[in-house]
C-alpha positions in Angstrom: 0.0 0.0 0.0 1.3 3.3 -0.9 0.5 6.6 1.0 1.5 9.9 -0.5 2.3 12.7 2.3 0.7 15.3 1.0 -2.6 13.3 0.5 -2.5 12.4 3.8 -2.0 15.7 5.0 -5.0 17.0 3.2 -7.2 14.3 5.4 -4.9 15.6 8.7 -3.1 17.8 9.7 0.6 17.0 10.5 3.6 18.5 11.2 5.9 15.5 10.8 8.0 14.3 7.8 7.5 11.4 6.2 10.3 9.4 7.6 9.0 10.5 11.5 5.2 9.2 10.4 7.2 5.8 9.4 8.9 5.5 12.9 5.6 6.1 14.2 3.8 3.6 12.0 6.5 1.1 12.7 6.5 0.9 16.4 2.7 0.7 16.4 2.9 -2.8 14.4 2.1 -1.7 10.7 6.0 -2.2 8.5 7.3 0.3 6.1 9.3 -0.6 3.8 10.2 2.6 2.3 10.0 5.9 2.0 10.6 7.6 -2.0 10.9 11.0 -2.9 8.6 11.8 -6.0 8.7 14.1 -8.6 6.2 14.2 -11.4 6.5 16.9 -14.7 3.8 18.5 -16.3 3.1 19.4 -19.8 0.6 22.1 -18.7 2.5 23.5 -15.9 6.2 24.5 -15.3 6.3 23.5 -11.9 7.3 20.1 -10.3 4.9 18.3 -8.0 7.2 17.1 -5.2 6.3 14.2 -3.0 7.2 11.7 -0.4 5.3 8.2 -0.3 5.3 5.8 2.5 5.2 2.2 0.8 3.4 0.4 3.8 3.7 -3.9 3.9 0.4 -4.5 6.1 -0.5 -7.9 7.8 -3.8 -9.4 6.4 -5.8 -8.1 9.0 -5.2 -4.7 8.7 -7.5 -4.3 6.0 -8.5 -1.2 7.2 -4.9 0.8 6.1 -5.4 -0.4 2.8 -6.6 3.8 2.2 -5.4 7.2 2.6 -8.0 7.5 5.1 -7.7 4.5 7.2 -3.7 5.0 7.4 -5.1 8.7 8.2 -6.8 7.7 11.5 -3.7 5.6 12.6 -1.1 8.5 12.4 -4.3 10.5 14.1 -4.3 8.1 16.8 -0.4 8.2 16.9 -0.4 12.4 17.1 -3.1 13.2 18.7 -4.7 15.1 15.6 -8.1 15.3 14.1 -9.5 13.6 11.1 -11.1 15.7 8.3 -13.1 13.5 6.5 -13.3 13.9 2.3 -16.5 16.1 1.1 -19.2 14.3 -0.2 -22.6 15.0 -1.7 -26.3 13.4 -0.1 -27.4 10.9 -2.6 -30.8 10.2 -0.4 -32.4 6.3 0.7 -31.6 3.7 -2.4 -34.8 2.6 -4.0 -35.2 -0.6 -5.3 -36.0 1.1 -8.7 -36.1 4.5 -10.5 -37.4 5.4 -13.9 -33.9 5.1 -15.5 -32.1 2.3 -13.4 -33.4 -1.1 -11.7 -31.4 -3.2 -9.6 -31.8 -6.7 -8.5 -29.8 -9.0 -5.6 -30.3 -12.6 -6.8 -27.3 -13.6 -4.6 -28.0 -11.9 -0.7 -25.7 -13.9 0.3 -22.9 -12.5 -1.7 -23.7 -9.3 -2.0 -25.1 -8.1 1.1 -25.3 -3.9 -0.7 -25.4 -2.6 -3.8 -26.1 0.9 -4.4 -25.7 2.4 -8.2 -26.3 5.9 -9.3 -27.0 6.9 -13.0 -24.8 10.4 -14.1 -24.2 12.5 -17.1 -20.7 12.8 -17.7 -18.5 14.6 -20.1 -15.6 12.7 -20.5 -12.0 14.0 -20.8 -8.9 14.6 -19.1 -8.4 14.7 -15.6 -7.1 17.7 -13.6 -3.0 18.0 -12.8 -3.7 17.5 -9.5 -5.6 14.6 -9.9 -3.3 13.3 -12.1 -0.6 13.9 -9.9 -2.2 12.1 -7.0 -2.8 8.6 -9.0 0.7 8.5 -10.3 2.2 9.5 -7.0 0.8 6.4 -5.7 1.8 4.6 -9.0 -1.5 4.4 -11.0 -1.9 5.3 -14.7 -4.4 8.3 -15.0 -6.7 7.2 -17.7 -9.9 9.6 -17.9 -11.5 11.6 -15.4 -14.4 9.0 -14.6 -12.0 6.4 -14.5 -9.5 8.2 -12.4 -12.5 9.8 -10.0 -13.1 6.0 -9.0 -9.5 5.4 -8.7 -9.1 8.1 -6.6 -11.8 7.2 -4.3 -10.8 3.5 -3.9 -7.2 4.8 -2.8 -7.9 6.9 -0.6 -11.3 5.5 1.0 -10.9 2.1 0.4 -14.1 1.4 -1.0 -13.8 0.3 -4.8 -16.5 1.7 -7.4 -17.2 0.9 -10.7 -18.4 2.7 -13.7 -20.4 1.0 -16.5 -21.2 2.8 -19.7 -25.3 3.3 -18.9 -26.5 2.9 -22.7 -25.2 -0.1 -23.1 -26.7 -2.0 -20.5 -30.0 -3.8 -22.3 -33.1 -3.2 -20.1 -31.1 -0.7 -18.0 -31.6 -3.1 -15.3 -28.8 -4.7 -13.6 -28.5 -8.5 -11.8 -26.2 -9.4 -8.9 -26.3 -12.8 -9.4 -24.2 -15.9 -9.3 -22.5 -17.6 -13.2 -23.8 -20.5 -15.1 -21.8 -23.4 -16.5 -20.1 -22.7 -19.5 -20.9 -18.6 -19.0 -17.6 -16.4 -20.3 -17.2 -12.9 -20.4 -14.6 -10.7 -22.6 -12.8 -8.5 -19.6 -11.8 -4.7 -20.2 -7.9 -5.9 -20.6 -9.2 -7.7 -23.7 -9.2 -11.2 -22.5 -11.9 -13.8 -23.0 -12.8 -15.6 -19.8 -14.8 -18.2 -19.0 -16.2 -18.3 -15.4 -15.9 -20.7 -12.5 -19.1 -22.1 -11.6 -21.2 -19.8 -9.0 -18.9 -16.8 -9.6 -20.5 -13.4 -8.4 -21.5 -11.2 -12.2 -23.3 -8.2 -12.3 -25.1 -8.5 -15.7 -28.3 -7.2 -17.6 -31.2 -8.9 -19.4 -28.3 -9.8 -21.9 -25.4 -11.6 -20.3 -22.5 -10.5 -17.7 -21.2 -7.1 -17.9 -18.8 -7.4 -15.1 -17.2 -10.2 -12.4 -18.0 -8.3 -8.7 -15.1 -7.1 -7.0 -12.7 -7.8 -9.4 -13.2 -6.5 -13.3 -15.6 -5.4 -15.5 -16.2 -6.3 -19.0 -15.2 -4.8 -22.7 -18.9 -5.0 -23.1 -20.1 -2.0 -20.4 -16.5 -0.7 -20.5 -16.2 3.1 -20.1 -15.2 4.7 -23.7 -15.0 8.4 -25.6 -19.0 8.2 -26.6 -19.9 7.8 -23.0 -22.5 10.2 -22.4 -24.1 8.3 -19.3 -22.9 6.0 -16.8 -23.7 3.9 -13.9 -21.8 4.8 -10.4 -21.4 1.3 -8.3 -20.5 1.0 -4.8 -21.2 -2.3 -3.2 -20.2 -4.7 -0.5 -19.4 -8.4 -1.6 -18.5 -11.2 0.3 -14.9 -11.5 0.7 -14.6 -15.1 0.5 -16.5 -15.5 -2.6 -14.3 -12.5 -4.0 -11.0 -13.7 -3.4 -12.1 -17.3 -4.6 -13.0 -16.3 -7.4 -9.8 -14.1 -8.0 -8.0 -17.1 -7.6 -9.6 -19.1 -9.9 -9.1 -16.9 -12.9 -5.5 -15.8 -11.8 -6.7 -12.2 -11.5 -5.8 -9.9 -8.9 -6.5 -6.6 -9.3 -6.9 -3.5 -6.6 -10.2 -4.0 -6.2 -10.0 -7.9 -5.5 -7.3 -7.3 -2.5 -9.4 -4.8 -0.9 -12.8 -7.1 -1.4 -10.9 -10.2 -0.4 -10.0 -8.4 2.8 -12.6 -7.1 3.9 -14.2 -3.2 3.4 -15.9 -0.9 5.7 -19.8 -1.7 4.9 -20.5 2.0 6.1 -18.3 3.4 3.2 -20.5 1.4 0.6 -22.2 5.2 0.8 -19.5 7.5 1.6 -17.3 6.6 -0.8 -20.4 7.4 -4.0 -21.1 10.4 -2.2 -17.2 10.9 -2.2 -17.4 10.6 -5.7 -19.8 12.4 -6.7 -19.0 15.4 -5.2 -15.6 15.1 -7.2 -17.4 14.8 -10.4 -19.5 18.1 -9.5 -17.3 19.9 -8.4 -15.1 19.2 -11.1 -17.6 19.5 -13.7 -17.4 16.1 -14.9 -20.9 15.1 -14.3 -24.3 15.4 -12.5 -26.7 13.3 -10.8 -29.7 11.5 -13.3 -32.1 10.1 -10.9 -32.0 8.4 -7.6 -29.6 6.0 -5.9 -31.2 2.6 -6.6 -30.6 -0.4 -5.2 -29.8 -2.4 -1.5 -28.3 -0.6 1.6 -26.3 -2.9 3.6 -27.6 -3.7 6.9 -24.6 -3.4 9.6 -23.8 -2.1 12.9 -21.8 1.0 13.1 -20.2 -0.2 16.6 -19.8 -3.2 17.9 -19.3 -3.7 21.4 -15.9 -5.9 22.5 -15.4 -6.7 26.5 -11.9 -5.4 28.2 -10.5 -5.9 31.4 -7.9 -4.1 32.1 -6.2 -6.0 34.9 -5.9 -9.0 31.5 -4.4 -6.7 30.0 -1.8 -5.7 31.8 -1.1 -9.5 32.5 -1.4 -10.5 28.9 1.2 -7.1 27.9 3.7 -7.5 30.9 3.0 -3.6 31.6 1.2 -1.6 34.8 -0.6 1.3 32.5 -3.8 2.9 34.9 -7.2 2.1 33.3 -7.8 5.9 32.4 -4.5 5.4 30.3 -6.2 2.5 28.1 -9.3 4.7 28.0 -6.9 7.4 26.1 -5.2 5.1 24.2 -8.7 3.6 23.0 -10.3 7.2 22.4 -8.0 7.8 20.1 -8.1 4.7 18.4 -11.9 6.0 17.7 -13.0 3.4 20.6 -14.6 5.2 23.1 -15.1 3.2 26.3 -17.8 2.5 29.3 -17.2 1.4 32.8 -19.0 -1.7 33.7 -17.5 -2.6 37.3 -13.7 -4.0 36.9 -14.7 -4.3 33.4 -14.8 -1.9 29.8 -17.1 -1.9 27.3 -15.4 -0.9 24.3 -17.3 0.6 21.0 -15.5 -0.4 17.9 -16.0 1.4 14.6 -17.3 -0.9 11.8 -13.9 0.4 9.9 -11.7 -2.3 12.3 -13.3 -5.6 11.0 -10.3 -7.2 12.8 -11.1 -6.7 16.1 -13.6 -8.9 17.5 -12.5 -9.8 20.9 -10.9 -9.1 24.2 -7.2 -10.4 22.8 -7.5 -8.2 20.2 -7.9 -4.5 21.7 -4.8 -5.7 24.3 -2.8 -5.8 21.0 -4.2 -2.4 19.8 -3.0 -0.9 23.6 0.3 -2.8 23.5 0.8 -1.0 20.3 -0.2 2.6 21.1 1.6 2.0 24.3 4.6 0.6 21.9 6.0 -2.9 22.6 9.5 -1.0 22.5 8.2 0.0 26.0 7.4 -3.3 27.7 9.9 -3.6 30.8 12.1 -6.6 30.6 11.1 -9.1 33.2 12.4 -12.2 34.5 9.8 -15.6 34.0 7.9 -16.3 37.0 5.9 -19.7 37.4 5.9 -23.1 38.8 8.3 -25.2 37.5 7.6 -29.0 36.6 9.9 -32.0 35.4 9.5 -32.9 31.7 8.6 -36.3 31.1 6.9 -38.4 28.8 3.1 -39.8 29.6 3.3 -43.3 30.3 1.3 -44.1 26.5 4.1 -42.0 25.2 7.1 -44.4 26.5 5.2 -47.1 25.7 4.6 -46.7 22.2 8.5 -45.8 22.1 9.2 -49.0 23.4 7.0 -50.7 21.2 8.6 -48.9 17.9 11.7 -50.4 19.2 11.0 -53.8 19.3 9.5 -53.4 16.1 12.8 -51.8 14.9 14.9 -54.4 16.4 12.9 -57.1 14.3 13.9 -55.7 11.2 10.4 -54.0 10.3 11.0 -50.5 8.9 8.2 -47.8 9.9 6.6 -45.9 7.3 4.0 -42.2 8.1 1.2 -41.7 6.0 -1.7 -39.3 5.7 -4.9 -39.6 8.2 -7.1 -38.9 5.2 -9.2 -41.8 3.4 -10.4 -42.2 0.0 -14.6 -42.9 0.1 -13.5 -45.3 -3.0 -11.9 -47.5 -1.4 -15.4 -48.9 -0.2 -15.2 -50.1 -4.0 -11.1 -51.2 -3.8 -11.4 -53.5 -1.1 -14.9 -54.9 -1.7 -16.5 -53.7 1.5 -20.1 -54.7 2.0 -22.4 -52.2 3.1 -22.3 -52.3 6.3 -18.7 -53.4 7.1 -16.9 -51.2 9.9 -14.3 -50.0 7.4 -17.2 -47.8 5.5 -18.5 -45.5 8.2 -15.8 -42.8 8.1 -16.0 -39.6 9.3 -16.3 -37.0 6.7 -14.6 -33.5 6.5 -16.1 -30.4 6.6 -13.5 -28.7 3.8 -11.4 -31.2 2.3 -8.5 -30.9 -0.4 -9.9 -33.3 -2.5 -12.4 -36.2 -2.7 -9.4 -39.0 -2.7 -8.9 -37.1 0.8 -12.8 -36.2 1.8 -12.6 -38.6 4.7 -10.5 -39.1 8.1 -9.7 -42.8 8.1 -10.8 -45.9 10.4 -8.2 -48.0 9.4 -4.5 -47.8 8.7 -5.2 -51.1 5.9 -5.8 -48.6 2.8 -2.5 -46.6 3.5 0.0 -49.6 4.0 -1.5 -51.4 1.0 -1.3 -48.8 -1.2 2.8 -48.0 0.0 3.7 -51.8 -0.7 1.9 -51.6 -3.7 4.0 -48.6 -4.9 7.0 -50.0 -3.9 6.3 -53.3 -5.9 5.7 -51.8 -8.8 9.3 -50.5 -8.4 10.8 -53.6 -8.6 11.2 -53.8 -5.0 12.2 -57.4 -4.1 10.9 -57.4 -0.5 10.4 -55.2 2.3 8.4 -55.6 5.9 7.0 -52.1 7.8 4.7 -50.8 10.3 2.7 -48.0 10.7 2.0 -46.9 14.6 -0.9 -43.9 13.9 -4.4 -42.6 14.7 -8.2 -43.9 13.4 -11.2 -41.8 13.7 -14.6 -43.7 14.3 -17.5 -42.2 14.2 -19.2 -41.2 17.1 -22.7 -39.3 17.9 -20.8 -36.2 19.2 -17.1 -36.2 18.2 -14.8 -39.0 16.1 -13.3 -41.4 18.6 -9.5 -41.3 18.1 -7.9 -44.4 18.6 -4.1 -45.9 18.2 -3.6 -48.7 15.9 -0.5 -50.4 14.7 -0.5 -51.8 10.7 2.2 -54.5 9.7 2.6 -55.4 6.4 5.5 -56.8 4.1 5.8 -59.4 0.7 8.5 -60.7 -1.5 11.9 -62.0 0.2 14.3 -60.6 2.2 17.2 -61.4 1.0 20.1 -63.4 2.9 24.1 -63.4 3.1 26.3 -65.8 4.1 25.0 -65.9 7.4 21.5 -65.8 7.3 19.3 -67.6 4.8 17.3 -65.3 2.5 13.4 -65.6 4.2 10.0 -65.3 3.1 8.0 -62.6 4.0 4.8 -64.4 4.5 1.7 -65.0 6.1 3.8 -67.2 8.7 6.6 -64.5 9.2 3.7 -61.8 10.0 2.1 -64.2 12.1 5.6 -64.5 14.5 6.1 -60.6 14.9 2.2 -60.6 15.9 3.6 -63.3 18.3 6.3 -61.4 19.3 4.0 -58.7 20.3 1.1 -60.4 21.9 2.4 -63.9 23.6 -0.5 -66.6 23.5 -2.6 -64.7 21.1 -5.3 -66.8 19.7 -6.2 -66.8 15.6 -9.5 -67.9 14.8 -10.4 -68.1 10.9 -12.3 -65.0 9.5 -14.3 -63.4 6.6 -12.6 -60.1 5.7 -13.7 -59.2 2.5 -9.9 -57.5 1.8 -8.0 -60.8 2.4 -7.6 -64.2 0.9 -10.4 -66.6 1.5 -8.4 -69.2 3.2 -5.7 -66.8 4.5 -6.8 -65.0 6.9 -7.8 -64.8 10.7 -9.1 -62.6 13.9 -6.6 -61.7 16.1 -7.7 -62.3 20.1 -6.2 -61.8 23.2 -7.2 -62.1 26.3 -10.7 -63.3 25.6 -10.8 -59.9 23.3 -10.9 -59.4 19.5 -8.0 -57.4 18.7 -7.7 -56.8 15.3 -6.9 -59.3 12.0 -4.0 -60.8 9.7 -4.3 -62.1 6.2 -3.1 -61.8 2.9 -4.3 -59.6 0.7 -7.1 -61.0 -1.7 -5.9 -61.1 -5.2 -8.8 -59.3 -6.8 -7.7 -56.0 -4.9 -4.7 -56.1 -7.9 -1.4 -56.2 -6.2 2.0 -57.7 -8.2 3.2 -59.6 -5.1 1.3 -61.7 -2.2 1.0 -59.5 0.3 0.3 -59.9 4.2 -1.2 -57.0 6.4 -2.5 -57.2 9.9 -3.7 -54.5 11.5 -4.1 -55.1 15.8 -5.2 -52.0 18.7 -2.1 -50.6 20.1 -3.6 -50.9 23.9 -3.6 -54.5 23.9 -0.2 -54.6 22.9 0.8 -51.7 25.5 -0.8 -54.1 28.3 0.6 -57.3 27.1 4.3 -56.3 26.4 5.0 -53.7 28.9 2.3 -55.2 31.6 3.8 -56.2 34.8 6.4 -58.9 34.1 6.0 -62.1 35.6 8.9 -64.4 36.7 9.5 -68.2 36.8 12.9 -69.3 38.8 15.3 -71.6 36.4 14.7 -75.4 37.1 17.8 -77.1 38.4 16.6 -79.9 37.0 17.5 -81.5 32.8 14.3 -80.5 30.4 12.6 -83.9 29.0 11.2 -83.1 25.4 8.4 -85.8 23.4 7.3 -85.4 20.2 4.1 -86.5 19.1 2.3 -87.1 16.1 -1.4 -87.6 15.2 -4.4 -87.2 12.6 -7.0 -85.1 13.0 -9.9 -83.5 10.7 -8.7 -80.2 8.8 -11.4 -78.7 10.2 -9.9 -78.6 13.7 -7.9 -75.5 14.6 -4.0 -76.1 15.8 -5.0 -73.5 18.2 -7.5 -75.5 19.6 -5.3 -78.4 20.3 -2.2 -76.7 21.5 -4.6 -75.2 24.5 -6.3 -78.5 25.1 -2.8 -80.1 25.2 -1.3 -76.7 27.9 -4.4 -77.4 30.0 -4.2 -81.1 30.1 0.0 -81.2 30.6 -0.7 -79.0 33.9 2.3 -77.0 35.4 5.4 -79.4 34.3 4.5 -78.7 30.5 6.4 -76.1 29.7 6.1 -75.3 26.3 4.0 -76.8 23.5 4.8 -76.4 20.0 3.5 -77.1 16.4 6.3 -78.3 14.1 5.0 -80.4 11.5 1.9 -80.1 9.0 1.5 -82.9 6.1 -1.5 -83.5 3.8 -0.9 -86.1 1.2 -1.6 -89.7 -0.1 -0.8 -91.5 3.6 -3.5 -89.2 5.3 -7.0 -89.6 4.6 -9.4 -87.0 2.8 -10.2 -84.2 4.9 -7.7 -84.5 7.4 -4.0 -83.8 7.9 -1.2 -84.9 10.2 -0.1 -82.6 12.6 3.1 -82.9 15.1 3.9 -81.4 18.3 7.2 -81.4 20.6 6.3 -81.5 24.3 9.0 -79.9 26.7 8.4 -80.9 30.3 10.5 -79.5 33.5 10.1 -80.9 36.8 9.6 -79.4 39.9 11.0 -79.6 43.2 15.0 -80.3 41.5 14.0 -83.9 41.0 14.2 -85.6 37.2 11.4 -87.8 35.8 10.8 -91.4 35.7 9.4 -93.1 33.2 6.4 -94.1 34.9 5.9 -90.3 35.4 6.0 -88.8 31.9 3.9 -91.8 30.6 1.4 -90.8 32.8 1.3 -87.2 31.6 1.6 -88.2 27.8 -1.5 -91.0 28.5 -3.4 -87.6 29.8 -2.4 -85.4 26.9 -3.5 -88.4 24.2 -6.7 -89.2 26.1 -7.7 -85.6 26.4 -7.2 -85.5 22.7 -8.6 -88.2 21.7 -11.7 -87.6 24.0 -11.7 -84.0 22.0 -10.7 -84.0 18.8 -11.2 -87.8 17.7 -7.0 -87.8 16.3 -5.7 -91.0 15.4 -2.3 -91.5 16.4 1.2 -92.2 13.8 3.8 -94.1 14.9 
């Protein structure tokens, strides 16, 4: 934003140079970047005009510096001077209609005023003075209705418009939003076709101009302008600056809209204007102001107390100081109690709350002159939470296994319903939805962390990647009735073969190798077959622990497209928390030699190993140590529908004394009845 000194000081009255009003400006919050000397030639005077201009760099929310007038009231409140607000001429109530001009809001919502006022102009040349005040602030004079609505913009803030009046068919004029396929040929020459639900003003014809950002060749202000149309209107800044974007057009008007104007300069700023193109003899009022008056509050009132703010600024100013400093901020204050009630001008959109007028008193006051203090407050120990160590721990055991950990995006693709083959009602399709997302692939917070590790393996696959194992320790939303439920999950996944040396053995990164770092994580889990939709028919199970389902492991089903057979499982992170870094339990060494037995039997495929390991644990009693499956075989020597299974027994004995005989064929003749009595299994030798 530039601000040319001698414009400003025809608004106030100020003894200070340029480079003392940046100072000022400067330690109040609002940057310069530089002060320039200007000096501008005429070809109809001898004279230089001599200038200096203040090139401002203001923070988004200071929309209200972005004019001569606003940067006017914040070197007022700096000085202690007087406003002297810009002569303007009555234009009356706006009428829906008049005789020559009818205007029409399709689009409230968008355009919540819209005033337009029809003049006879004579066009020509602008004035040296006016002339000299657009190019001091670098704009290109063009005529003097063009350069009368420059003016005002710059140095009111309030952007107008002129459309040539006798070319607008039915002399009516539409605020409404664009249709598909709509285009419009802009004054710089270029065809453009509008985004969908763009803001136009337009006739009975088609769009004469896109709001709050250009007008069209169509209406365009020319040399046989006799007539035109004055607009002064307040559009909704997010629509504005939307659409801006879209087209890759900003323009002066679209930074002021897109920030935000003062809705009680909709007015001011035509009557501005039209007082300039009187008293210039430029042009004169035809008719009424038609059209919609915004509807706004001149103050609104914001809640201070001052003992905050001295806590909040680090300073001791009385309350009667912040009173000043507010008062000549334009903010004059009540006393309510301990408390202020603070009027603020409809002109400072940006201040809304209590936070907000402590900054406006820390910088009248000037943060240069907060004291230097030393911290005060309780001091604590930093430590991690106990979830916090524990899911450190658990990354490295998972580390220390080899298994690589991968970060992927929380957001979830409503197709992958469709991907995976979810049926309707499957858990994995109630996700919770986002109010504003970046895209429909990422519409969606995710309940499971399935979609994300797929979708890396199958990248990395299509590289050529031979083999690789990882895990992903992150956050699922479910849906709740008030607020998603947040809860941890860990995701393994891995295919292809990790390759050996000539130490190790290259190894297959199977269903079987995902099954042992489940293992690893949760001893004496329990599988029990399943029917994921996701995963192979035949290769997949349900995950429980401690009489709780816990999550799932499988392979991925084929139809789901991947190059390489691929194993996920996907468990809750608290049952792993509980069972690996639970309270440990301890068992003192046996003096005593180890006696191991291997037995083998037949048994209906039907029949779950992990059914007969836990009959064969509860049947060995305390001596049985361990119990584990080490041979499958199905072929010609075992009958349809069955399979032979074998299982090493380790016994220990207690009390330092070794087994007989006698003893351990007593235990074995209670394991084989047990599993005969269960399981029917017909013994091999």
């Amino acid at each position: 934003m530039k601000v040319s000194l001698d414009w400003l000081k025809q608004i106030i009255a100020v003894e200070q140079t340029a480079t003392e009003i940046a100072a000022m400006l400067t330690h109040a919050g609002i940057a310069v970047d530089a002060v320039n000397k200007v000096s501008l030639a005429s070809e109809q005077a001898d004279e230089l005009f001599n200038d200096e201009v203040l090139e401002l760099d203001l923070t988004p929310n200071r929309a209200d510096c972005q004019s001569i007038l606003g940067v006017a009231y914040e070197v007022a409140a700096l000085t202690g001077k007087t406003v002297a607000l810009p002569d303007g001429v009555s234009v009356g109530t706006a009428l829906a209609s008049s005789p020559h001009l009818s205007v029409e809001v399709q689009a409230p919502s968008l355009c919540s005023g819209y005033l337009g006022l029809v003049l006879d102009v004579s066009l020509g040349e602008s004035p040296i003075w006016l002339k000299n005040r657009l190019e001091s602030v670098g704009l290109r004079p063009v005529n003097n209705v063009v350069d009368i609505t420059n003016f005002v913009m710059w140095e009111m803030g309030q952007p107008l418009h002129a459309f040539d009046y006798d070319r607008i068919a039915g002399k009516r004029l539409t605020i409404r939003e664009s249709v598909m396929g709509e285009s419009i040929t802009l004054i710089d020459g270029a065809a453009r076709e509008l985004p969908q639900g763009a803001l136009v003003i337009a006739d009975d014809k088609c769009a004469l101009a896109i709001a709050g950002v250009m007008g069209g060749q169509g209406s365009e202000v020319s040399g046989s302008t006799r007539r035109i149309v004055l607009e002064s209107a307040l559009f909704d800044r997010t629509s504005i600056r939307r659409t801006a974007r879209a087209l890759g057009l900003r323009t002066e008007a679209s930074l002021r809209f897109d920030k935000g104007v003062d809705p009680s300069g909709i007015k001011g700023a035509l009557q501005r204007a039209v007082h300039l193109f009187q008293s210039l003899g430029v042009g004169q009022i035809l008719g009424e102001c038609v059209g919609v008056e915004p509807v706004y509050c001149s103050y609104r009132h914001v809640s201070l107390r001052p003992e905050r703010a001295n806590s909040l600024l680090g300073i001791d100013l009385r309350p009667a100081e912040m009173d000043t400093i507010l008062m000549r901020l334009g903010m004059p204050t009540e006393v309510h109690g301990d408390c202020r009630v603070v009027s603020v001008p409809s002109r400072r959109g940006d201040i809304t709350q209590e936070v907000d007028l402590v900054e406006e008193i820390g910088r009248m006051h000037g943060f240069h002159n907060v004291p230097i203090s030393t911290l005060r407050g309780d001091v604590t120990q930093g430590r991690l939470t106990e979830d916090q160590r524990m899911s450190r721990s658990l990354r490295r055991t998972l580390l220390s296994l080899g298994v690589d950990e991968v970060i992927t995006a929380s957001f979830y693709d409503p197709d992958n319903a469709i991907k995976f083959m979810l049926p309707e009602r499957h858990a994995f399709r109630s996700a919770v939805a986002l109010a504003n997302p970046l895209s429909r692939d990422r519409s969606e917070l995710r309940p499971t962390l399935m979609p994300s590790m797929v979708g890396v393996l199958g990248y990395n696959q299509v590289r050529q990647v031979s083999g690789m194992s990882l895990f992903e320790l992150g956050t699922v939303y479910l849906p709740h009735a008030d607020k998603p439920l947040e809860q941890q999950n860990l995701c393994l996944g891995a295919f292809g073969v990790r390759e050996g040396n000539w130490i190790e053995q290259s190894a297959h990164l199977d269903f079987f190798y995902l099954k042992g770092l489940v293992e690893v994580l949760l001893p004496g889990a329990q599988y029990i077959a399943s029917q994921e939709p996701f995963l192979h028919l035949t290769r997949q199970a349900e995950i429980w622990h401690a009489g709780t389902s816990v999550g799932y492991i499988g392979e991925i089903h084929p139809l789901i497209g991947l190059k390489e057979r691929t194993v996920v499982a996907e468990i809750a992170v608290a049952s792993i928390l509980h069972s690996l870094f639970g309270k440990p339990l301890y068992r003192g060494i046996s003096s005593s030699i180890a006696v191991k037995r291997d037995i083998a039997f037949v048994v209906d495929e039907s029949i779950s190993a992990a059914d007969i390991l836990a009959s064969i644990r509860q049947a060995g009693g305390e001596r049985l140590s361990s119990a584990t499956l080490f041979d499958v075989y199905v072929g010609s020597s075992t009958p349809l529908g069955s399979r032979s299974i074998a299982i090493r027994l380790e016994f220990v004995p207690l009390g330092g004394t070794s087994f007989t005989e006698a003893e351990l064929s007593v235990m074995l003749g209670k394991i084989r009845s047990e599993l005969e009595l269960a399981f029917g299994v017909t013994w091999r030798a």
